[in-house]
N, CA, C and O atoms as a GROMACS GRO file, in nm:
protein
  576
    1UNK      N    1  -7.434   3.835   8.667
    1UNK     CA    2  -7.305   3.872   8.612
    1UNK      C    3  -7.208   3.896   8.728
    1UNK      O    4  -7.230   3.959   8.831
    2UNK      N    5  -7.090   3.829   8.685
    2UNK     CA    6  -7.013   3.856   8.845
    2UNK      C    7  -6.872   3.963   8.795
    2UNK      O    8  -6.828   3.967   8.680
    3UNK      N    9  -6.831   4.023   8.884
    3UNK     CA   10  -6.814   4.170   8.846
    3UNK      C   11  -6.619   4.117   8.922
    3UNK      O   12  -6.596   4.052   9.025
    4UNK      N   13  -6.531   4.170   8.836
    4UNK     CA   14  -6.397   4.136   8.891
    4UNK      C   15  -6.350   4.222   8.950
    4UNK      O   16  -6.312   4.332   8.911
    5UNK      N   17  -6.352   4.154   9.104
    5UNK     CA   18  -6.261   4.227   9.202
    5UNK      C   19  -6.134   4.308   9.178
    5UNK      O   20  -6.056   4.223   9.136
    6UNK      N   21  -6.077   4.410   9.182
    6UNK     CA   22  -5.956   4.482   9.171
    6UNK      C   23  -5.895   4.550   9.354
    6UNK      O   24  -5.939   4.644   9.419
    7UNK      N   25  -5.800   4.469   9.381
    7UNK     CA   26  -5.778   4.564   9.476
    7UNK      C   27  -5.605   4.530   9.505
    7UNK      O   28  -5.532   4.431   9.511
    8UNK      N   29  -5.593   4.706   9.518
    8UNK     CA   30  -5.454   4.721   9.464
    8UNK      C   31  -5.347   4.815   9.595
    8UNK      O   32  -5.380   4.933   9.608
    9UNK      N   33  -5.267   4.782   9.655
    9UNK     CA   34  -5.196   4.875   9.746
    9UNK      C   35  -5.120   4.943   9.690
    9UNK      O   36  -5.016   4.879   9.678
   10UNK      N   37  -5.111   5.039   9.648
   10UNK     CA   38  -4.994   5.100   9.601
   10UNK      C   39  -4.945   5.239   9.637
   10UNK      O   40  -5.000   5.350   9.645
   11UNK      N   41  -4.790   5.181   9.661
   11UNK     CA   42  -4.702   5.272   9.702
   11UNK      C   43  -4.644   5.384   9.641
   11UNK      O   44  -4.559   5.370   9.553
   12UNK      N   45  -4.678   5.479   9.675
   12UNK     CA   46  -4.601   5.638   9.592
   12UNK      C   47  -4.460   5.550   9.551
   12UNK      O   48  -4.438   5.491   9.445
   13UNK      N   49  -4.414   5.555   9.612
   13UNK     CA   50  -4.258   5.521   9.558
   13UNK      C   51  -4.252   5.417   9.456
   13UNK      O   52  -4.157   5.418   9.378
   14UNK      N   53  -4.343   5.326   9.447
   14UNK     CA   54  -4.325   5.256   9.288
   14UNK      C   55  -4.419   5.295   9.229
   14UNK      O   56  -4.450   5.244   9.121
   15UNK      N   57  -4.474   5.376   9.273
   15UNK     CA   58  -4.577   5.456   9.124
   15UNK      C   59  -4.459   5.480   9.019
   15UNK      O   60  -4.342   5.492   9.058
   16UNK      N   61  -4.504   5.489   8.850
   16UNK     CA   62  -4.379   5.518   8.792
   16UNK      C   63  -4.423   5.642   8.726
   16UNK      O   64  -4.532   5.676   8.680
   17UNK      N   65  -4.303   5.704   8.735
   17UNK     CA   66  -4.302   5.856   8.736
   17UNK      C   67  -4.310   5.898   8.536
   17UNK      O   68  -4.218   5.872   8.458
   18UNK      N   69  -4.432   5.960   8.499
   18UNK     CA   70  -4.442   5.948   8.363
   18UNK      C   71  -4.377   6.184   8.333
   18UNK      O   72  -4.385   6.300   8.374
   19UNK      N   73  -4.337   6.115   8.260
   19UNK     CA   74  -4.277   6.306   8.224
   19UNK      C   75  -4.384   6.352   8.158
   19UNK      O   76  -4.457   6.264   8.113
   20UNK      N   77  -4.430   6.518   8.129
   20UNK     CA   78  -4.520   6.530   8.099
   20UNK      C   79  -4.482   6.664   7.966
   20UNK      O   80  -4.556   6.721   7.885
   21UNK      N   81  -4.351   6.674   7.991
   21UNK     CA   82  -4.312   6.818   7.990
   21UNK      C   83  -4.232   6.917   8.069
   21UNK      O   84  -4.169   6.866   8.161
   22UNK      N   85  -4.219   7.061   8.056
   22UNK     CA   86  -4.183   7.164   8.114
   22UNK      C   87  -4.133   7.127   8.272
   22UNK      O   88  -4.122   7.210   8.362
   23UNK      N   89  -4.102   6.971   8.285
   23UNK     CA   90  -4.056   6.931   8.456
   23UNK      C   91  -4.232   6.857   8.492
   23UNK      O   92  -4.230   6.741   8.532
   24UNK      N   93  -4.289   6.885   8.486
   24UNK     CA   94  -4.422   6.838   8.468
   24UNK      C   95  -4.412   6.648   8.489
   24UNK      O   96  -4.371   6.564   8.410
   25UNK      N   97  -4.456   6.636   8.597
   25UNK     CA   98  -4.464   6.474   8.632
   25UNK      C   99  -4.566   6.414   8.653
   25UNK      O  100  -4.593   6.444   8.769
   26UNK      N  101  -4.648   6.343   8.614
   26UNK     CA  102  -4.759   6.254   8.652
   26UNK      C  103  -4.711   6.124   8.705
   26UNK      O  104  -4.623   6.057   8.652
   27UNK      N  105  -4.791   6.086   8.838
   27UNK     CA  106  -4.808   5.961   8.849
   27UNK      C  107  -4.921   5.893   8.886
   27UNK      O  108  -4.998   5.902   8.982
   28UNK      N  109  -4.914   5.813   8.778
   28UNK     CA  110  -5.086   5.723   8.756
   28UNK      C  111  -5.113   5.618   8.908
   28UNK      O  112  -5.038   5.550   8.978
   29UNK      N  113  -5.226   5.642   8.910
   29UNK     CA  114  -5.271   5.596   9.047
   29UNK      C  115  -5.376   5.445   8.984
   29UNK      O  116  -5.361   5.329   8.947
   30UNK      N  117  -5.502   5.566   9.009
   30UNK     CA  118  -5.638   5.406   8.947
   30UNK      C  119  -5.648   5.449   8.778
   30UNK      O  120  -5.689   5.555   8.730
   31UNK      N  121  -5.599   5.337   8.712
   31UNK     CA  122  -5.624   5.355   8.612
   31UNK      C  123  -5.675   5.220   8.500
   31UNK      O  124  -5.732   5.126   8.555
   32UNK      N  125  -5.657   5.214   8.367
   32UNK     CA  126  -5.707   5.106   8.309
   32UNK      C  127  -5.627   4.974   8.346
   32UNK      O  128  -5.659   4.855   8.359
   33UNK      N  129  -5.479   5.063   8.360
   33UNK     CA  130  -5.426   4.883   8.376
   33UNK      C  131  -5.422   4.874   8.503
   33UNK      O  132  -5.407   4.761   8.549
   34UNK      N  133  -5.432   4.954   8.570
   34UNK     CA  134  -5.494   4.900   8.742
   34UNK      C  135  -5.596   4.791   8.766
   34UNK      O  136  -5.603   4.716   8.863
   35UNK      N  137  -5.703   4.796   8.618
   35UNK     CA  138  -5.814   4.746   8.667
   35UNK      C  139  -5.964   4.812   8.712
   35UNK      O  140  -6.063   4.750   8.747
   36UNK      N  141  -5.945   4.981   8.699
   36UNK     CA  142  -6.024   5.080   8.725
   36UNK      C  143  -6.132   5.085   8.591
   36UNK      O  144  -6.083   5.077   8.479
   37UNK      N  145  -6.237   5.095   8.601
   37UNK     CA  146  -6.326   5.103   8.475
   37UNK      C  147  -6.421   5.244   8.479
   37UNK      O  148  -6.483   5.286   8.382
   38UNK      N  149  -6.419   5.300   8.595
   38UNK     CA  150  -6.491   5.398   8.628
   38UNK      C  151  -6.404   5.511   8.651
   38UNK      O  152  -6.449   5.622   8.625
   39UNK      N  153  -6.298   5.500   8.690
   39UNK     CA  154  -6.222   5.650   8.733
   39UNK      C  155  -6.084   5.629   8.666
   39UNK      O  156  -6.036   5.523   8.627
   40UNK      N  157  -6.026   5.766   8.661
   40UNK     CA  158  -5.871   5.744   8.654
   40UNK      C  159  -5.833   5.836   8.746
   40UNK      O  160  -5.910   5.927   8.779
   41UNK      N  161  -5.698   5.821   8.801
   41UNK     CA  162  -5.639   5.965   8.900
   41UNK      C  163  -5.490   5.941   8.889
   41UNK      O  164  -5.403   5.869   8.840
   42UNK      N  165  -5.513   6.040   8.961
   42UNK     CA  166  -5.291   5.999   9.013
   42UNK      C  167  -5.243   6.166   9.078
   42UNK      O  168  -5.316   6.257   9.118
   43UNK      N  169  -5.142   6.160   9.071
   43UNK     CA  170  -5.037   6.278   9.133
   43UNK      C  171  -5.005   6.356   9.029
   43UNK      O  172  -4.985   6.301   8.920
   44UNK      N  173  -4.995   6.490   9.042
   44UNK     CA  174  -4.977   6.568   8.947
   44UNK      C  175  -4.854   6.638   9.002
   44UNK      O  176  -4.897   6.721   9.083
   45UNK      N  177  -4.750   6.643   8.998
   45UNK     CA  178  -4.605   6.752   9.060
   45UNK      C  179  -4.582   6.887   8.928
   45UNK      O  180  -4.568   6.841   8.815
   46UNK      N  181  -4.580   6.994   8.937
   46UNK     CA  182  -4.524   7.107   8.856
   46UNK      C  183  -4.448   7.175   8.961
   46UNK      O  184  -4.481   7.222   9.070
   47UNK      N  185  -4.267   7.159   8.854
   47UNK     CA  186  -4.201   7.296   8.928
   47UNK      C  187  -4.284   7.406   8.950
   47UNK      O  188  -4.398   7.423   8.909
   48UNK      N  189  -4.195   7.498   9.035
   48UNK     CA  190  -4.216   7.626   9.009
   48UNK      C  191  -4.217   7.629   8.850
   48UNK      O  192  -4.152   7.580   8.758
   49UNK      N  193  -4.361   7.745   8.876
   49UNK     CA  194  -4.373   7.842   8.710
   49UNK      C  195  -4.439   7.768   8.599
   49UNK      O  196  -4.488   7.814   8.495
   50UNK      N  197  -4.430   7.625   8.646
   50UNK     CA  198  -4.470   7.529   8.593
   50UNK      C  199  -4.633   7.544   8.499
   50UNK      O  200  -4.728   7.582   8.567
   51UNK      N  201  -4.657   7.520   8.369
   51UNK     CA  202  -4.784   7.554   8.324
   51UNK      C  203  -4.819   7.393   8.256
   51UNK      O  204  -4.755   7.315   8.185
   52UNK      N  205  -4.943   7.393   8.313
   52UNK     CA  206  -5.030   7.244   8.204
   52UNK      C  207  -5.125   7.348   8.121
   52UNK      O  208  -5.215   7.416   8.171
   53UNK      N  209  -5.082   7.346   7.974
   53UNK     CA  210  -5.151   7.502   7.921
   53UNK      C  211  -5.336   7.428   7.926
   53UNK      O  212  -5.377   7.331   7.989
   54UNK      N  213  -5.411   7.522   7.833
   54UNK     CA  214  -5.580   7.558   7.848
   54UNK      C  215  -5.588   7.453   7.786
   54UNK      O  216  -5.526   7.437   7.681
   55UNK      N  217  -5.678   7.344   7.848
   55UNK     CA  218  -5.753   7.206   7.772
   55UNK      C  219  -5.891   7.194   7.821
   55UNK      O  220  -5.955   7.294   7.855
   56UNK      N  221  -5.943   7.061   7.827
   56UNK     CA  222  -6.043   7.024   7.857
   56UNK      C  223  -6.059   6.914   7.804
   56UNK      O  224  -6.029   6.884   7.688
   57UNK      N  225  -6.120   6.826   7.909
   57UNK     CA  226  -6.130   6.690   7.868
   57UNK      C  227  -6.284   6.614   7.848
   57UNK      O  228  -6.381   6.687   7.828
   58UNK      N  229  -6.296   6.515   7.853
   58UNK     CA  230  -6.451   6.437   7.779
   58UNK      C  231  -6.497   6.421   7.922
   58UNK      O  232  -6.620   6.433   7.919
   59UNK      N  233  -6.470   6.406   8.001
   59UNK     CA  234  -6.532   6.359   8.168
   59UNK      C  235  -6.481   6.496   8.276
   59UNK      O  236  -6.423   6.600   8.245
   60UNK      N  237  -6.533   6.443   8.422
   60UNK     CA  238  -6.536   6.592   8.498
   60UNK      C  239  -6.404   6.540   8.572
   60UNK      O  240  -6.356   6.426   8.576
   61UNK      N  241  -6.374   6.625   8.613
   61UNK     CA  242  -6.248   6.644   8.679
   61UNK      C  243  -6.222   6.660   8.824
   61UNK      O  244  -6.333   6.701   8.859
   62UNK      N  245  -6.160   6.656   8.920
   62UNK     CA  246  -6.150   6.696   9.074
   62UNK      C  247  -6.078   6.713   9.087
   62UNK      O  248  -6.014   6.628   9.026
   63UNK      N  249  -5.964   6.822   9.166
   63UNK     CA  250  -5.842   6.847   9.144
   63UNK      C  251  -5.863   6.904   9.304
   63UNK      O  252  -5.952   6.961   9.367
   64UNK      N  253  -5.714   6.849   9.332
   64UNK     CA  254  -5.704   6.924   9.512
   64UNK      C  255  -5.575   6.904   9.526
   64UNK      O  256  -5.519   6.796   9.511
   65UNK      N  257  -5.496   7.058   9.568
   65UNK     CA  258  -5.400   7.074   9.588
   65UNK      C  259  -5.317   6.984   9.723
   65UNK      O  260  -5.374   6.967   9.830
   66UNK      N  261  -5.198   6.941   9.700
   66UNK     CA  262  -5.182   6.850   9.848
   66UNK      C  263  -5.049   6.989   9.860
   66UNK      O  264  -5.076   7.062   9.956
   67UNK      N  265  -4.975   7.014   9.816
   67UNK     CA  266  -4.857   7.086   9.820
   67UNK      C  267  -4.824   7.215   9.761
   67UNK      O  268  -4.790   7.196   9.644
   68UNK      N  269  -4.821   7.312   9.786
   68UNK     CA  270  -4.772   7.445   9.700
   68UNK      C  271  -4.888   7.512   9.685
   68UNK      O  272  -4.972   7.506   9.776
   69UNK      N  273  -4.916   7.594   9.559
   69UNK     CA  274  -4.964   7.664   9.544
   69UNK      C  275  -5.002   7.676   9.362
   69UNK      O  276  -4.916   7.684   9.275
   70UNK      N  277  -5.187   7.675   9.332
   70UNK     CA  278  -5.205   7.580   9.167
   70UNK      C  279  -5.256   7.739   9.165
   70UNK      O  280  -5.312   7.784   9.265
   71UNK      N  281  -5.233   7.823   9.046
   71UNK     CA  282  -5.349   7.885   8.957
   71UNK      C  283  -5.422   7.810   8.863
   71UNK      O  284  -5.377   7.775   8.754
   72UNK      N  285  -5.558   7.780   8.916
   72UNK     CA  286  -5.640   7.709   8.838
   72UNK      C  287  -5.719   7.822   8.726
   72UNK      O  288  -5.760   7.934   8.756
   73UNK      N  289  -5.727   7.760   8.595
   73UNK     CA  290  -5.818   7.924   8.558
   73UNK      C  291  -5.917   7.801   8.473
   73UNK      O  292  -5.894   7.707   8.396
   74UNK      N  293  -6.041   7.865   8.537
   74UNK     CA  294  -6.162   7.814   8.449
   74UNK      C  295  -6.235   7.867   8.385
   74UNK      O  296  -6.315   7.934   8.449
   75UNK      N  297  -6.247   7.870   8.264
   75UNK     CA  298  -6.347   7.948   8.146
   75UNK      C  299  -6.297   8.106   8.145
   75UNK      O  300  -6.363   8.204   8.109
   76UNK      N  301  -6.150   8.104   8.197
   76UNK     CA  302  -6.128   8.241   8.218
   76UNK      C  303  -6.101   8.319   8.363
   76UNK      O  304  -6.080   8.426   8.419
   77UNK      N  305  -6.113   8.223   8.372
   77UNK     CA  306  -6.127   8.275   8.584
   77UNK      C  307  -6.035   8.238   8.646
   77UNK      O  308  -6.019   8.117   8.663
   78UNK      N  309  -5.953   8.328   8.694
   78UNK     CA  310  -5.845   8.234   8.804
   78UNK      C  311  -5.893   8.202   8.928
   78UNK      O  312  -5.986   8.266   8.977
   79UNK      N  313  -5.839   8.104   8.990
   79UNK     CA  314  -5.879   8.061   9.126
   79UNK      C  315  -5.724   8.040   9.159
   79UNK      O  316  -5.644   8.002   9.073
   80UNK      N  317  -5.683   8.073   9.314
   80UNK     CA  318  -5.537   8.057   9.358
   80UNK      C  319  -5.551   7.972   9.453
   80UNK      O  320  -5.568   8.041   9.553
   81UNK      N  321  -5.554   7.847   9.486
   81UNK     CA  322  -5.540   7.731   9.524
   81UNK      C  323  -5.442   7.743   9.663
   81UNK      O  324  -5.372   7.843   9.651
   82UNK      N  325  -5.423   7.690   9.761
   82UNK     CA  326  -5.314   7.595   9.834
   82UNK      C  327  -5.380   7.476   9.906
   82UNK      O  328  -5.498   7.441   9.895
   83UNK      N  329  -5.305   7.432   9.966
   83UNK     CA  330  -5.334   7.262  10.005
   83UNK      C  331  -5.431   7.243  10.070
   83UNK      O  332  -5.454   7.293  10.181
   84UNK      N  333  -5.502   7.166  10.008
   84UNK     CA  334  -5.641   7.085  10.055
   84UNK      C  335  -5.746   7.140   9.980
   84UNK      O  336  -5.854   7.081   9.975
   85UNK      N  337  -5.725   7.281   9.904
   85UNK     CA  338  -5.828   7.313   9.830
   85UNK      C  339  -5.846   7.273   9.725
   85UNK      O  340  -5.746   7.234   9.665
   86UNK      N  341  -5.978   7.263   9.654
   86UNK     CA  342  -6.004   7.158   9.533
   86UNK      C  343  -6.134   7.256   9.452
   86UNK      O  344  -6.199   7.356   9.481
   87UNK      N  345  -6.129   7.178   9.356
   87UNK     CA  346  -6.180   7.265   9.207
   87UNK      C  347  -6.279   7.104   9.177
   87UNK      O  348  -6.247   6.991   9.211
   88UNK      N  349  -6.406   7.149   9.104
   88UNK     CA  350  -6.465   7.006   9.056
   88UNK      C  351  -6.486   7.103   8.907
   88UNK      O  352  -6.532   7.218   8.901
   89UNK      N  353  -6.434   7.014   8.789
   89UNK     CA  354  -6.463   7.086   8.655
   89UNK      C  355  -6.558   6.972   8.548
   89UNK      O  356  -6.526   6.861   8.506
   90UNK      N  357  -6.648   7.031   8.534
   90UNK     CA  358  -6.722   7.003   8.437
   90UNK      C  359  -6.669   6.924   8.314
   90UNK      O  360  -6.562   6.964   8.268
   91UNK      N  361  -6.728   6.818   8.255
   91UNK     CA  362  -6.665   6.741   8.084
   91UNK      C  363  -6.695   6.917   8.019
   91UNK      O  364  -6.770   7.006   8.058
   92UNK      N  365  -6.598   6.908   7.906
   92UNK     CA  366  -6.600   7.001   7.838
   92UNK      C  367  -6.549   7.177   7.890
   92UNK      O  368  -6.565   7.275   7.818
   93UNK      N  369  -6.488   7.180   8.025
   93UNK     CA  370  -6.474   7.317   8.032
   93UNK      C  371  -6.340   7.304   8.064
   93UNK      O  372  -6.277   7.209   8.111
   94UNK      N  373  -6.289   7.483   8.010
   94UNK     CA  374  -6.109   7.484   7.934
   94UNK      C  375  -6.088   7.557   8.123
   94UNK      O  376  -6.133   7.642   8.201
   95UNK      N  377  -5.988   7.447   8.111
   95UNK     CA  378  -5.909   7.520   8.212
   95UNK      C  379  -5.744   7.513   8.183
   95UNK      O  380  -5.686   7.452   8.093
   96UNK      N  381  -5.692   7.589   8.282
   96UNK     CA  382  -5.530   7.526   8.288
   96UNK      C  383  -5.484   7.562   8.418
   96UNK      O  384  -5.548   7.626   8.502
   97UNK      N  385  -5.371   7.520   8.430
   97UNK     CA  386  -5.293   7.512   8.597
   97UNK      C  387  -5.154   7.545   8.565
   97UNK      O  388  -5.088   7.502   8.470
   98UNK      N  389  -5.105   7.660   8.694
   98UNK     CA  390  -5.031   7.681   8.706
   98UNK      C  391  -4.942   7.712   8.831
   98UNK      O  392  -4.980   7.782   8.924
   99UNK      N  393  -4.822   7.654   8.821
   99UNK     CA  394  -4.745   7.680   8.987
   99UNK      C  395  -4.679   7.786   9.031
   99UNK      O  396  -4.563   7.801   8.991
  100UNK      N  397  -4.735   7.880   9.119
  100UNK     CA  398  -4.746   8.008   9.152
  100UNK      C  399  -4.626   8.015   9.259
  100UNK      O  400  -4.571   7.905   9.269
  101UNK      N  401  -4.587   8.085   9.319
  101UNK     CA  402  -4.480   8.095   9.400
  101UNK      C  403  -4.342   8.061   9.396
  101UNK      O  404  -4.311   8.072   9.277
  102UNK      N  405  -4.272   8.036   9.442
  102UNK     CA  406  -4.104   7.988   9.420
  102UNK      C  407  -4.125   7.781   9.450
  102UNK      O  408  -4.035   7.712   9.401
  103UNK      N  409  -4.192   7.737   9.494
  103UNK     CA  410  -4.209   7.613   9.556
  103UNK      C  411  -4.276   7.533   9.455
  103UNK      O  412  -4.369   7.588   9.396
  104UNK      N  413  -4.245   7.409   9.424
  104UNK     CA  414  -4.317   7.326   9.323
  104UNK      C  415  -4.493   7.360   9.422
  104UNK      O  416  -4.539   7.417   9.521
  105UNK      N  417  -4.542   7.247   9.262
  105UNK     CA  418  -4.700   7.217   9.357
  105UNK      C  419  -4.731   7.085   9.366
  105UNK      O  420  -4.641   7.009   9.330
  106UNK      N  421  -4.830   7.037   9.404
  106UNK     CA  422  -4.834   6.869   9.364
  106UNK      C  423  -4.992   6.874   9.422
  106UNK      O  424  -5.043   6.925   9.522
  107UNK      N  425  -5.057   6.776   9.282
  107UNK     CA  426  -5.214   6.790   9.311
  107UNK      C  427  -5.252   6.653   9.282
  107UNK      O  428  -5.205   6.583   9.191
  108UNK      N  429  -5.344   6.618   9.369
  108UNK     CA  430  -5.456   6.475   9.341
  108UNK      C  431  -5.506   6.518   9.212
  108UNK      O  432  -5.535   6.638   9.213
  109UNK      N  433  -5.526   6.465   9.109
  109UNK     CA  434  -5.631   6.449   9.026
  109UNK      C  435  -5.748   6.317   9.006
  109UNK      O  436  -5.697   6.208   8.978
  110UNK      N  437  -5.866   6.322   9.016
  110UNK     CA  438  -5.893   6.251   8.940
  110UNK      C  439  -6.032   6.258   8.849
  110UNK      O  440  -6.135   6.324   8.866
  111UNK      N  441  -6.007   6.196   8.781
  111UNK     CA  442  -6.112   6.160   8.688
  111UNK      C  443  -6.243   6.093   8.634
  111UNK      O  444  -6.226   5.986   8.575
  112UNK      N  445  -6.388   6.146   8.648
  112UNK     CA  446  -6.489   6.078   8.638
  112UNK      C  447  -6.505   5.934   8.552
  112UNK      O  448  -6.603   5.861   8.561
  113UNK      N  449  -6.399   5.912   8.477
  113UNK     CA  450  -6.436   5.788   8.366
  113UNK      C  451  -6.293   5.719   8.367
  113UNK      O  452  -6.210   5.797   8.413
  114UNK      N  453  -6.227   5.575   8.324
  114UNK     CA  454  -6.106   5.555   8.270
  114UNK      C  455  -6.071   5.572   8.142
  114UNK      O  456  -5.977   5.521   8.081
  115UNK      N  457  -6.158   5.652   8.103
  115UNK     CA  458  -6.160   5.674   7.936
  115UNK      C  459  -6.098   5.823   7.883
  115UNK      O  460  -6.115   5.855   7.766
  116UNK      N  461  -6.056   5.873   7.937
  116UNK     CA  462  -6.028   6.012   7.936
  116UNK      C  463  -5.912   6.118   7.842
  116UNK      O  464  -5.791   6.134   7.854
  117UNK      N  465  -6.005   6.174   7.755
  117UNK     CA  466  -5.934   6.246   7.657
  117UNK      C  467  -5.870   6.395   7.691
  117UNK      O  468  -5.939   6.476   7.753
  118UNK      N  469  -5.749   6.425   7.654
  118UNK     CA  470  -5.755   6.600   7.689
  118UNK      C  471  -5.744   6.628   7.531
  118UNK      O  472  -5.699   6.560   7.439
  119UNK      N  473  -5.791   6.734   7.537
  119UNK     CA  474  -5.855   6.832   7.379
  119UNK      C  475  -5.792   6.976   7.397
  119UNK      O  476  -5.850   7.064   7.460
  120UNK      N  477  -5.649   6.996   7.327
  120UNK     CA  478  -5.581   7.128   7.379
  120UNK      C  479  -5.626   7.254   7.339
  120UNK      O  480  -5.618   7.258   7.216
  121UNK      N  481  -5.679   7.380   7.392
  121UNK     CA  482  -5.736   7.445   7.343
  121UNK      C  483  -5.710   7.495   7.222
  121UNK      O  484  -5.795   7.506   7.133
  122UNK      N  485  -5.558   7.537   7.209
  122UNK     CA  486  -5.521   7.647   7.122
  122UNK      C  487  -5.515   7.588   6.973
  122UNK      O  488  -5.530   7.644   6.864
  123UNK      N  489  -5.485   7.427   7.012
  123UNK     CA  490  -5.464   7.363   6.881
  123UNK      C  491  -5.584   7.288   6.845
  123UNK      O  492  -5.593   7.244   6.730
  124UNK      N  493  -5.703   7.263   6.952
  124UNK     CA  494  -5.820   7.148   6.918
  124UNK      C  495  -5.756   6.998   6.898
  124UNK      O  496  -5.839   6.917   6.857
  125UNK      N  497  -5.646   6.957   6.917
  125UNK     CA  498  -5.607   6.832   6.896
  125UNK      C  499  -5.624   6.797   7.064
  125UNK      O  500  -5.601   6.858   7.168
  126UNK      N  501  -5.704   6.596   7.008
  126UNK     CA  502  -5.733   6.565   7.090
  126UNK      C  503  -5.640   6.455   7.087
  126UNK      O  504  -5.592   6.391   6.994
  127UNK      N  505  -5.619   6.448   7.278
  127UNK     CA  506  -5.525   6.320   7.282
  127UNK      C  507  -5.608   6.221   7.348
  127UNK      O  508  -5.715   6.266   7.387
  128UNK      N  509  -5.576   6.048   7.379
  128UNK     CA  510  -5.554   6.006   7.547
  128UNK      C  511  -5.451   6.034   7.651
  128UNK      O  512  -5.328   6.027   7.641
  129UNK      N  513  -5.534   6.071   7.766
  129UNK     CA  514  -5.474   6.115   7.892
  129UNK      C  515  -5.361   5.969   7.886
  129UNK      O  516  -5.377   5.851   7.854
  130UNK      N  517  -5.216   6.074   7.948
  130UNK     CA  518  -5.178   5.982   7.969
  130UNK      C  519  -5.110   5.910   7.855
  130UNK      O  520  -5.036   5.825   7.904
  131UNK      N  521  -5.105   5.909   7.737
  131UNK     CA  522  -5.059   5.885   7.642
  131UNK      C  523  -4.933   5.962   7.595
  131UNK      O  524  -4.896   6.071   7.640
  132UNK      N  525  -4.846   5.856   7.455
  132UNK     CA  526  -4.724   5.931   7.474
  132UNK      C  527  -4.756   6.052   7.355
  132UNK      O  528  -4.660   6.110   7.305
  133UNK      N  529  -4.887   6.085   7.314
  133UNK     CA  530  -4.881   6.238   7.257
  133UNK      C  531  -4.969   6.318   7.363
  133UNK      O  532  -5.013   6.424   7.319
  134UNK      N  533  -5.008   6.285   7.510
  134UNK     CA  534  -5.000   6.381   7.558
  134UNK      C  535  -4.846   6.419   7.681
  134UNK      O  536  -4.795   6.366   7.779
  135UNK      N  537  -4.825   6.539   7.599
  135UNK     CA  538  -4.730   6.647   7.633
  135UNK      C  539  -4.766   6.767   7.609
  135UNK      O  540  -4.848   6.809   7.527
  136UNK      N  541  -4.669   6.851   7.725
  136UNK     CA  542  -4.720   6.990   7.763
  136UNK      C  543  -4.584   7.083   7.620
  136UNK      O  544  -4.464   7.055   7.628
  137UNK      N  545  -4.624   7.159   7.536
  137UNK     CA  546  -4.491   7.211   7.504
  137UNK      C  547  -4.464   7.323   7.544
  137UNK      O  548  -4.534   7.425   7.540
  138UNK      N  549  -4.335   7.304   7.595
  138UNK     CA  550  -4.310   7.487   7.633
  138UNK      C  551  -4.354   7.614   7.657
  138UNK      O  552  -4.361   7.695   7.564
  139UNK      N  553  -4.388   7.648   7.784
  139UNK     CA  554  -4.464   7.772   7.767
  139UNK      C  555  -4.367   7.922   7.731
  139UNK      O  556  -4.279   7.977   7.798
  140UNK      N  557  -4.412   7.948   7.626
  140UNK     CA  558  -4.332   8.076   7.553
  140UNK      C  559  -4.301   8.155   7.671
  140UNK      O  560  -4.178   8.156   7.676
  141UNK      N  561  -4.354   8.234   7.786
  141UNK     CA  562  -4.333   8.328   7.864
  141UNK      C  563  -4.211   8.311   7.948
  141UNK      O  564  -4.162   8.379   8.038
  142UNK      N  565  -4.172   8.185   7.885
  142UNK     CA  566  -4.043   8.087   8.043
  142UNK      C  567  -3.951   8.131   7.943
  142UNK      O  568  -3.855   8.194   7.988
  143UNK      N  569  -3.955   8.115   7.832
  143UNK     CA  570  -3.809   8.056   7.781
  143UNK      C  571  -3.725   8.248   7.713
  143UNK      O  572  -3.753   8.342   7.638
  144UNK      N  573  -3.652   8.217   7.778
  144UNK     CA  574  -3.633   8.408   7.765
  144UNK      C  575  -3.585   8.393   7.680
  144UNK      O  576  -3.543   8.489   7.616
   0.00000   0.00000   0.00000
């Protein structure tokens, strides 16, 4: 079986910048229409204050801060992040992230599978990553 080559240069600057929410920006890196069958990733940017609320997705996760400062909270636990530090999360465990300080954050993500669901805690609705019903809505504590 002969297996199709994918190989791809790509430049931050034409990555295309997908909205996510609350200022909340993703940009997709290796993904399905890349040609990726095993992973997905990309760039994660949150203003300041910025929240991706409590989910959890079907595959494990790797997350490493390049910029700012992430409150990661897992199963309940905060962890306070800055650059270069990284989190590996389990399929199935609730976390969420948040941008701590006055300074945006911006994090590598990526993802064990290209198949990848997030499952929001509060509501149990499951999306695809990356899709246009996943969005972050408003975190109540911002909006005075």
């Amino acid at each position: 079986m002969r297996m199709t080559v994918e190989i791809h240069h790509l430049l931050f600057d034409n990555l295309p910048p997908v909205s996510r929410g609350q200022g909340i920006v993703n940009y997709p890196i290796a993904t399905k229409k890349q040609g990726a069958v095993n992973i997905h990733s990309g760039i994660t940017r949150l203003p300041a204050g910025g929240v991706v609320p409590a989910h959890s997705h079907n595959a494990e996760e790797q997350v490493t801060v390049l910029e700012g400062r992430l409150r990661i909270v897992l199963n309940g636990v905060p962890h306070d992040c800055g650059p270069y530090d990284s989190t590996f999360i389990s399929a199935g465990v609730v976390h969420e992230f948040s941008a701590i300080g006055e300074e945006p954050a911006v994090a590598m993500v990526i993802y064990g599978s290209a198949n990848v669901n997030r499952t929001f805690a509060e509501t149990g609705e499951t999306v695809v990553l990356g899709s246009d019903a996943d969005k972050f809505p408003p975190d109540p504590a911002r909006l005075g």
